[in-house]
C-alpha positions in Angstrom: 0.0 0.0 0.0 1.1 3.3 -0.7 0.0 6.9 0.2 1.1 10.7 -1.1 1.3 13.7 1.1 1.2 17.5 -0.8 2.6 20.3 1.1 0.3 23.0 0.1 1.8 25.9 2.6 -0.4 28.8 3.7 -1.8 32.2 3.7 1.7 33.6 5.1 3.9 31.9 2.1 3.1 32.5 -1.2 3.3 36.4 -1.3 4.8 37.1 -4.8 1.2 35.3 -5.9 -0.3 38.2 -4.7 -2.4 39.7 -5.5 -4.0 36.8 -7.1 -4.0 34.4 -4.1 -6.1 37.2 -2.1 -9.0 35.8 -4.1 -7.7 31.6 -3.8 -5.6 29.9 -2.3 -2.4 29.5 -4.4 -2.7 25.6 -4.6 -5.8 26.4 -6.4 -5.0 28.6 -8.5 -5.5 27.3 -12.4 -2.5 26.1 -14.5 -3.2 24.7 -17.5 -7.5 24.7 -16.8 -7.2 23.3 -14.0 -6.3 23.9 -10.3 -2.2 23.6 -9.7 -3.0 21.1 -7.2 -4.9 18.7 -10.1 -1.6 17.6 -11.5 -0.1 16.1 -8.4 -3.3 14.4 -7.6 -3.8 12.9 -11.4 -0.3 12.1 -11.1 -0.6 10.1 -7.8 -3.9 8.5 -8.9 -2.1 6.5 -12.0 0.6 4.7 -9.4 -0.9 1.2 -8.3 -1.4 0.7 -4.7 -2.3 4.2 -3.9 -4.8 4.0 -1.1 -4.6 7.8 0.4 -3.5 11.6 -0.6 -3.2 13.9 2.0 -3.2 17.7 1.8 -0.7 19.4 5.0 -0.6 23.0 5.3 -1.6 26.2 7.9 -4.5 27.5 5.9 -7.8 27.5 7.7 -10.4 25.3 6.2 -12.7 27.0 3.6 -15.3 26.8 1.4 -13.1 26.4 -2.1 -10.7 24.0 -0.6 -13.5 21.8 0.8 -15.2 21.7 -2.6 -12.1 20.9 -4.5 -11.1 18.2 -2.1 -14.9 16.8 -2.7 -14.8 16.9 -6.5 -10.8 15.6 -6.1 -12.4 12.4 -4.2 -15.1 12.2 -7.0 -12.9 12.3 -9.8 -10.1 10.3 -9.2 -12.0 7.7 -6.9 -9.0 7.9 -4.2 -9.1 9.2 -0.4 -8.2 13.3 -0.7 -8.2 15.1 2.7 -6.9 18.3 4.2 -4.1 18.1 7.5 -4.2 21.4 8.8 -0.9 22.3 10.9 -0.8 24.5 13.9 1.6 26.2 12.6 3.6 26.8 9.9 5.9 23.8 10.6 8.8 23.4 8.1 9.1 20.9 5.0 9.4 18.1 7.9 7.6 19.3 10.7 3.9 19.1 9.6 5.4 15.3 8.2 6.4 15.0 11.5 3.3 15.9 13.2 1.2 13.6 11.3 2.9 10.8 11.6 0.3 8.6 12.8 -2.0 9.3 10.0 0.3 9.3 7.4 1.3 5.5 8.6 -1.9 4.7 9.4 -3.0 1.1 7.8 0.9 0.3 7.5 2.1 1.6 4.3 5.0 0.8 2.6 6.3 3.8 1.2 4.8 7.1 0.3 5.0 10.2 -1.5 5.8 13.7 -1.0 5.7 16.3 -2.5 5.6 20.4 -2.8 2.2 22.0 -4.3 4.4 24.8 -5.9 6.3 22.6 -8.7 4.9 21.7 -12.2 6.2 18.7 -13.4 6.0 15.2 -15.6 5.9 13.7 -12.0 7.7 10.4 -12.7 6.0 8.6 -9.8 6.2 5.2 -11.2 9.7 5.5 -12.6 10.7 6.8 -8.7 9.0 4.0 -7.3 10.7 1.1 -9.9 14.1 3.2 -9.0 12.8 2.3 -5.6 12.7 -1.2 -5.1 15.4 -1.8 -7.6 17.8 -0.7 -4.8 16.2 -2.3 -2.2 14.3 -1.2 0.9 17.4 -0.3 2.9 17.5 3.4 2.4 14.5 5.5 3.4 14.6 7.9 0.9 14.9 8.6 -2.9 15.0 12.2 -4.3 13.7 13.4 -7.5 16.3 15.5 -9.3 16.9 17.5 -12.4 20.4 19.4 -14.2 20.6 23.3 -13.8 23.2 25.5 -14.6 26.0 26.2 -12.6 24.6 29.6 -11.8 21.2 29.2 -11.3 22.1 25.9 -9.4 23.0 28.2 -6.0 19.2 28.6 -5.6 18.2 25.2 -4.8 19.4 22.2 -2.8 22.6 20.7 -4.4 23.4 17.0 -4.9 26.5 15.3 -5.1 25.8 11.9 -6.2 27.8 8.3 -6.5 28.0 7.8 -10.3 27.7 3.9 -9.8 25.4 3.6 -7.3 23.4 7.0 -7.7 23.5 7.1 -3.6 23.4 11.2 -2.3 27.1 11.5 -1.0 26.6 15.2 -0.5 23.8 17.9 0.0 24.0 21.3 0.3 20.8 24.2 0.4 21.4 26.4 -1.6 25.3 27.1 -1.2 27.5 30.2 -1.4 29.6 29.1 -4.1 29.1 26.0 -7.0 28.7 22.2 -5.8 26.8 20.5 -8.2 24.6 21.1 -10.8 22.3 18.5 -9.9 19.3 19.8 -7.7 16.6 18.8 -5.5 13.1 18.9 -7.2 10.8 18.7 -4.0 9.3 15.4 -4.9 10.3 12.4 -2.5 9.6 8.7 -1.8 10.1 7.4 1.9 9.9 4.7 3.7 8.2 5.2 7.3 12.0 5.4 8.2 12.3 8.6 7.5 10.2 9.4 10.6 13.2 8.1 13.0 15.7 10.5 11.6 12.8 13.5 11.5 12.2 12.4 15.2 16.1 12.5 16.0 16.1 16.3 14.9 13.1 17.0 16.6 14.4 15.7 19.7 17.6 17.3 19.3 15.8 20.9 19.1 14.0 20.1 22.3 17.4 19.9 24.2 19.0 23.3 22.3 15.7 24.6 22.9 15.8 23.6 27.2 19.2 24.8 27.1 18.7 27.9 25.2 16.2 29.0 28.0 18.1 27.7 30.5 20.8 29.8 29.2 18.3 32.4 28.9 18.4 33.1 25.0 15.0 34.3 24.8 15.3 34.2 21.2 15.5 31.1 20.7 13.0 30.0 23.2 10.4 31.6 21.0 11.1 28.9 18.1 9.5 25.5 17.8 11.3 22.6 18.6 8.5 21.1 15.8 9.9 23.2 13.3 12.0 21.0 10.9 13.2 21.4 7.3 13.9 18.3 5.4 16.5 20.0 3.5 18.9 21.2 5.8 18.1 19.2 9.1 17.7 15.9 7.7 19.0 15.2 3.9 22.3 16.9 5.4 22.8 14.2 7.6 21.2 10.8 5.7 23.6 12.0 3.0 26.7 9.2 2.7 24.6 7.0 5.3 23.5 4.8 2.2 20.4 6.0 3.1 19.6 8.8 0.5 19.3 8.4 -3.3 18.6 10.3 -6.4 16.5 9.7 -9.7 17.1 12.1 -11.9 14.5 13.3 -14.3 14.8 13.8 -18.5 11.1 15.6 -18.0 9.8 18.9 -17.5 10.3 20.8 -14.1 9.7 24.3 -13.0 8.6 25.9 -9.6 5.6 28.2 -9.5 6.9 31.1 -7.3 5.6 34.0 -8.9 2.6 34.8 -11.2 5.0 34.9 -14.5 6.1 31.1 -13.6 2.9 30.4 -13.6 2.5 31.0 -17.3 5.6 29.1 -18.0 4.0 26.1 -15.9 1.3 26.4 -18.3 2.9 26.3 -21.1 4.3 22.7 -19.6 1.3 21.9 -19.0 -0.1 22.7 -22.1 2.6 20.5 -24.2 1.7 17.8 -21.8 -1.6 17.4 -22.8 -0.9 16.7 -26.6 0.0 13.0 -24.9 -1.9 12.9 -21.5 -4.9 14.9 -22.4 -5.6 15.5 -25.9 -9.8 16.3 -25.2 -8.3 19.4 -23.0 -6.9 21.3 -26.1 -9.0 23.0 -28.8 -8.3 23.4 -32.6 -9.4 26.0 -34.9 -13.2 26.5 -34.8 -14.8 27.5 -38.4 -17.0 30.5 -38.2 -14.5 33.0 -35.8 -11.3 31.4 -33.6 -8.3 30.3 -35.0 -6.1 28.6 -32.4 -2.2 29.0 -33.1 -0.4 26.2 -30.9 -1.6 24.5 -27.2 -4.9 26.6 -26.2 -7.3 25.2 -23.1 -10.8 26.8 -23.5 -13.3 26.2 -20.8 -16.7 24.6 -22.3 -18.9 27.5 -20.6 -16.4 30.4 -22.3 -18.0 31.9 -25.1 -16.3 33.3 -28.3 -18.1 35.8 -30.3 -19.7 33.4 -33.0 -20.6 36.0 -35.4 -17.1 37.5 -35.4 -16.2 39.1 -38.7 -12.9 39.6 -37.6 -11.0 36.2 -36.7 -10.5 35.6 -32.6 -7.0 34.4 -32.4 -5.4 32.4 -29.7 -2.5 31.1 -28.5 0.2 29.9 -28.3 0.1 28.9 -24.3 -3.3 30.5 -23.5 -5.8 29.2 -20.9 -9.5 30.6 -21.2 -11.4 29.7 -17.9 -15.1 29.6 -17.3 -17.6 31.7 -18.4 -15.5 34.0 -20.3 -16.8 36.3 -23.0 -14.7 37.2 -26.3 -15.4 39.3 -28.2 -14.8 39.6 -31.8 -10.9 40.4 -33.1 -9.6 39.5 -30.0 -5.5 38.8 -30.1 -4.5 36.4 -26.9 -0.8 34.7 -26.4 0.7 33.6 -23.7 -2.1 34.1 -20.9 -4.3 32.6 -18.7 -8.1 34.5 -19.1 -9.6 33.8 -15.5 -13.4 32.9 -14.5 -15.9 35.6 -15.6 -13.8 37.6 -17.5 -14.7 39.6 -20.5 -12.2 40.5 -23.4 -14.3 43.2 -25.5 -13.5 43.5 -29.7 -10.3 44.1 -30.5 -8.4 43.9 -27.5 -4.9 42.3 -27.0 -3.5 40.8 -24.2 0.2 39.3 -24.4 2.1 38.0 -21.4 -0.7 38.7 -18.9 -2.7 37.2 -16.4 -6.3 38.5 -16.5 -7.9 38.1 -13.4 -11.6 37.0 -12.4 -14.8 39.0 -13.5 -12.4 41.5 -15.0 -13.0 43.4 -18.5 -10.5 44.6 -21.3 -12.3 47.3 -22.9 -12.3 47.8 -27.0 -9.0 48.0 -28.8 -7.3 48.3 -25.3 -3.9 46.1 -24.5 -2.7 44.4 -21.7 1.3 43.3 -22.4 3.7 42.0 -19.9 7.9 40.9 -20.2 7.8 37.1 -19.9 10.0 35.4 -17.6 11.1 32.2 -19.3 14.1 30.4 -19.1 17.1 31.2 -21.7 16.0 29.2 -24.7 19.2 29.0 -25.7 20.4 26.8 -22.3 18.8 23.7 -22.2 19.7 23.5 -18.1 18.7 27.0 -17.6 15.6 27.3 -14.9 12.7 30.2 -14.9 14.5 33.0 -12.3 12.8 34.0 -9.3 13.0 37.9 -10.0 12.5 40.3 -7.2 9.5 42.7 -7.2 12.1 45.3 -7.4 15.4 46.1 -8.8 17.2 49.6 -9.5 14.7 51.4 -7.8 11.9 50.6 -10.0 9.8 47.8 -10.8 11.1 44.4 -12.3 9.5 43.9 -16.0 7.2 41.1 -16.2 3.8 39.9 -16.7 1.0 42.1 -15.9 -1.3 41.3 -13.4 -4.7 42.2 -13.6 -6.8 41.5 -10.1 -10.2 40.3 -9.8 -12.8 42.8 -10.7 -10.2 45.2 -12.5 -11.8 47.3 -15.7 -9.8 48.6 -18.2 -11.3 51.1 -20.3 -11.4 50.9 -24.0 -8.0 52.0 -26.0 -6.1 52.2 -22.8 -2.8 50.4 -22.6 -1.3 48.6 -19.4 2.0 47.2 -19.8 4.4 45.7 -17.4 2.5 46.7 -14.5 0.4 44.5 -11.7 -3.2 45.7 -10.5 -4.9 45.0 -7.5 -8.5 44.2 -7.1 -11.1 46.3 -7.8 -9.4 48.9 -9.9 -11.5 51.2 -12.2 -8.6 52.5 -14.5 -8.9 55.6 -16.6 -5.6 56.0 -18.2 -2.9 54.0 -19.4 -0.2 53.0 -16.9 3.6 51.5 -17.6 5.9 49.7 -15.1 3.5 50.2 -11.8 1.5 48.8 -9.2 -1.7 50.7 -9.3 -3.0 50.3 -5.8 
């Protein structure tokens, strides 16, 4: 028997989503047409044996979460529930805490993994890696090739060529160690919980002595606070108890709102093999589809257009949007309710819900994407700001945002509930 745990974070983490996680939670948000969260369970779903997924993280139970977990359940025909910690707890701690569950019904192995990657998931191809080495380790690690310089933003893994055992690990060094790196997807064995518990009661004792001592900072912090990376992987490395699978696939993070366009896009190629009904082709009488394009069924596209609708490549149109006739998208994802009047274009964007693009205005953003040109490179975690002015990027429209007709907004993010009456370049309109 097998079981997957997601670590889906909380309201606290997250904040370069914002401000499109005021309005869902980030693990909800759509990638692709359908919520981030979808892959990892569709993904767990295919691998025999799975009995159980279960969702860890500090957000407080609510309404959109408890339906998605309820249509999850439906869908997939698999055990999905929600683990909420006390607190935010660490990569380990909230594993920690939940032990019991999580081993409930004895199983042999089981998943983890972070809700903020999008990737091939090679489940089955970890788990064959697996028990081809025996059940003497506890853990195997997913793990892709970066380049040298974007490799000193992620864990590092030194690896035995022969035996593909983890000699080394580092987070995220000063200076180059390999350019191998952690993916935050994991399979243990329920012996991962002894070395967990070994850190956890080692914090208890700095913790007693750190009062006793009277470091009052210190005796603020949890002694349940634990980070897989640096408190445990550090020390299973060159025990023969850490391994590595490294992945040929896809793999990105989803840190930001432009890297969630990328993860799309991922996506989106994905489904020419995995979900071919999920993509739409060129539609006689008004669209023409250019490349991988997910349209909602309930999104309608003006159907007496004169003037071609064009979409794509990399566009996701969610439900109930209206487009009107003329309409130039690429690159995008068009959230619920929206409404792209005639002649509007938007290019690198996100548009949020129940938002409308007057006609002939244009929304354009600065994509992030990886250097084409490296085939190791990774999507960069940009700042919001650098040289005293806002980093180029995607634009953001927030829910409810109306953009008036032949108004341009480039490069710039919008919160909520924004009547605009001019254009705006390289700002946050608050």
């Amino acid at each position: 028997m097998l079981k997957a745990v997601i670590l889906i974070g909380g309201p606290q983490k997250g904040t370069r989503f914002r401000p499109l996680s005021f309005e869902v939670p980030k693990p909800l948000f759509p990638v692709a047409g359908v919520p981030m969260l979808q892959h990892h369970i569709e993904a767990c779903a295919k691998v025999p044996g799975m009995k159980e997924i279960i969702l860890i993280g500090f957000y407080q139970p609510n309404d959109a979460l408890s339906r998605y977990l309820s249509s999850a359940q439906q869908e997939f025909k698999i055990l999905v529930r929600y683990l909420q910690e006390f607190a935010p707890l660490g990569t380990g701690g909230g594993l920690y805490h939940f032990r019991d569950q999580i081993l409930s019904g004895g199983p042999s192995a089981f998943f983890l993994m972070n809700a903020d990657v999008c990737s091939e998931f090679p489940l089955l191809e970890m788990l064959r890696f697996h028990r081809d080495h025996g059940d003497v380790h506890c853990a195997v690690v997913l793990a892709t090739t970066a380049n040298r310089k974007q490799s000193l933003n992620y864990g590092c893994i030194v690896e035995s060529q022969k035996t593909h055992e983890v000699l080394h690990f580092v987070e995220k060094p000063a200076t180059f160690v390999s350019d191998i790196i952690n993916c935050g997807i994991y399979l243990f064995t329920p012996e991962i919980f002894t070395h967990i518990g070994m850190v956890f009661q080692r914090n208890q004792e700095e913790k007693r002595n750190c009062v006793y001592l009277g470091d009052q900072l210190w005796s603020r912090q949890r002694a349940e606070v634990i980070h897989l990376e640096q408190d445990v992987f550090t020390s299973l490395a060159g025990q023969q108890q850490l391994y590595v699978y490294k992945t040929q696939g896809f793999w990105s993070q989803i840190k930001s709102a432009g890297s969630a366009i990328y993860a799309s896009r991922l996506y989106l190629n994905q489904y020419l093999q995995t979900h071919p009904e999920r993509l739409v082709s060129s539609q006689e009488g008004g669209c023409t589809v250019n490349g991988n394009v997910f349209i909602h069924p309930t999104a309608l596209i003006d159907p007496t257009a004169v003037v071609s609708v064009l979409l794509g490549p990399n566009v996701s149109i969610g439900k109930g949007v209206c487009i009107g006739a003329g309409v130039r998208v690429r690159e995008s994802i068009i959230l619920h309710g929206a409404s792209l009047q005639d002649h509007c274009c938007v290019l690198n964007s996100i548009v949020g819900w129940d938002s409308t693009i007057g006609k002939w205005a244009r929304v354009e953003g600065t994509p992030s994407d990886p250097n084409p040109n490296d085939p190791f490179a990774k999507i960069n975690s940009e700042t919001l700001f650098r040289d005293g002015g806002l980093t180029p990027s995607i634009t953001i429209l927030g829910c409810n945002v109306n953009i008036p007709s032949e108004v341009i907004i480039r490069n710039s993010i919008v919160l909520p509930h924004k009547d605009l009456s001019r254009s705006f370049k390289n700002q946050i309109i608050l």
